[in-house]
C-alpha positions, 0 to 999 in steps of 0.5 A: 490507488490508480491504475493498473491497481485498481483495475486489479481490485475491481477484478478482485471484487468480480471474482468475489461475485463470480468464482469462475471468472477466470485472469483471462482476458474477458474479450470485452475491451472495457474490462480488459482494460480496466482489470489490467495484467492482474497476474502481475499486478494484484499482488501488489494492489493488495499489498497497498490495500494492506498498508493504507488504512484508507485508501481512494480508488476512482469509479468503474462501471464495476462490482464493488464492496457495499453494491450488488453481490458485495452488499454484505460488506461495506467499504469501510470494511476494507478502507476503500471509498470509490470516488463520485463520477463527477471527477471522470465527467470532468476528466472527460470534458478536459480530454475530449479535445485531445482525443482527436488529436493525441496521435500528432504528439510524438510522446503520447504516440509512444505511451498510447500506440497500439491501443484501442480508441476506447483504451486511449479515451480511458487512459487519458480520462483517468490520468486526468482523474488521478490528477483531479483526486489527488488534488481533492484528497490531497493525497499520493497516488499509486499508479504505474510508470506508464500511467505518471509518463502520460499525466507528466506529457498532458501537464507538459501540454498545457491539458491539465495544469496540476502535475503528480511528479513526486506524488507516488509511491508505486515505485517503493511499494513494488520493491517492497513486495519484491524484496520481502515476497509479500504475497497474499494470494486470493483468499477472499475479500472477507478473509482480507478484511479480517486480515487489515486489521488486525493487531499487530498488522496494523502496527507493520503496515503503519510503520512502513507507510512513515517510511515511504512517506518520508520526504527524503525517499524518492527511488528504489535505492532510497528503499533499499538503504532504508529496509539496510538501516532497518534491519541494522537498527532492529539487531543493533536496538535489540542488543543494546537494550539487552545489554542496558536491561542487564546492567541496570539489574546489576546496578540495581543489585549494587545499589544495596551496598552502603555508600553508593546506593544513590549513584547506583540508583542514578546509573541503573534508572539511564540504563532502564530508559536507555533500554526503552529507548532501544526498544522503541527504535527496533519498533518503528524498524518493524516494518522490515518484517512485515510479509512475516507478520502478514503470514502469521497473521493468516496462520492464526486465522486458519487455525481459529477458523479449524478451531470454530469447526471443531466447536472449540473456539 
């Protein structure tokens, strides 16, 4: 998870710390830079966190779980691990001759005009970085469209010479909270990780990072046709298995009559596997649903949490 999602998290965490660190800008521009728009991006940074079960975020000179005031919880807690500096020393030797140079290039001149030198060192040092730990992870990377224009440019270069083109999923994850609302607040890092994991959370959240995954999906609109399917399949999957489950107790039923209790027998155990079939399909198309399972998920919380001051739980 990259930019600005990370930034978010490492935000996030401060917060955990400090209460009355408040979205404002903090007036210092290393951490202006690194937490980012949070109003506009935290959610979705969460909503990742939430999905992947394990998930990499790059280094920062920041607060995180398993240090300082967020020593209690680890970061297998969450199913985060921040990377080693090594990757941003490297990152920062690639870039430091460019550094000098990026305002001659007419495209890095549009991405990074207007900021700050030490805004312009670190996003070219982390877009290296994104690249280096996607390539040791062999994993996707969640950045914004800004940060893959950046590396795309560096790569175009000559910079660097790994490219992150279909390599992320932000795209996907961004429409999916817009669509479904999938919002989660600021209730505290130890709420959140009660939350992960959860079961059937979990369930959810797997079974929407198969779908983004999958291979053929690479725009918005593959997202959409997808959550169309998805709700057709569930409506579909669940009506089709009522209708095999009612039949097969018919043929069950049939099966005592003398005569034909063996072709009964054969009609009534298709229709139960054509049941299950049904079943299981509507569960992989579960995915659609998931701000409603994260929302249940926290009502139950809340009232284990009621329960436990009441002295009943």
């Amino acid at each position: 998870m990259s930019y600005p999602y990370s930034g978010c998290l490492y935000w996030w965490f401060a917060k955990e710390r400090s209460p009355a660190l408040s979205r404002r800008r903090t007036g210092h521009s290393y951490y202006d830079f690194l937490f980012g728009n949070v109003e506009r991006h935290l959610d979705i940074a969460l909503a990742c966190a939430l999905i992947y079960e394990d998930f990499v975020i790059p280094p920062a000179d920041a607060i995180s779980p398993g240090f300082g005031d967020l020593r209690h919880f680890t970061q297998t807690d969450l199913g985060i691990e921040v990377s080693e500096w090594d990757f941003l020393a490297e990152a920062h030797r690639v870039v430091e001759p460019v550094k000098e140079s990026w305002q001659s290039d007419p495209l890095l001149t549009t991405l990074l005009g207007g900021k700050s030198d030490i805004e312009v060192s670190m996003e070219l040092e982390y877009a290296v970085a994104d690249v280096l730990l996607a390539n040791e992870y062999d994993a996707d990377v969640i950045c914004s469209d800004g940060r893959r224009a950046v590396i795309r440019r560096l790569v175009e270069l000559g910079i660097i010479t790994a490219s992150l083109e279909d390599k992320s999923v932000s795209h996907l994850v961004d429409s999916y909270t817009k669509v479904t609302g999938l919002t989660f607040g600021v209730d505290g890092v130890r709420r959140f990780i009660d939350l992960k994991w959860m079961a059937p959370l979990r369930e959810y959240a797997d079974s929407f990072r198969k779908t983004v995954e999958n291979p053929s999906m690479r725009s918005t609109e593959d997202l959409y046709v997808e959550i169309a399917k998805a709700m057709e399949s569930i409506t579909l999957a669940e009506h089709i298995g009522g209708t095999f489950e009612a039949t097969s107790q018919v043929m069950n039923m049939a099966g005592v009559v003398p005569g034909i209790g063996n072709v009964a027998s054969l009609v009534s155990i298709g229709s139960s596997a054509g049941a299950v079939t049904a079943r299981n399909r509507a569960k992989r198309a579960r995915w659609v649903e998931l701000s409603g399972a994260v929302l249940t998920a926290r009502n139950r919380l809340a009232l284990e949490d009621e329960l436990r001051r009441r002295g009943l739980l």
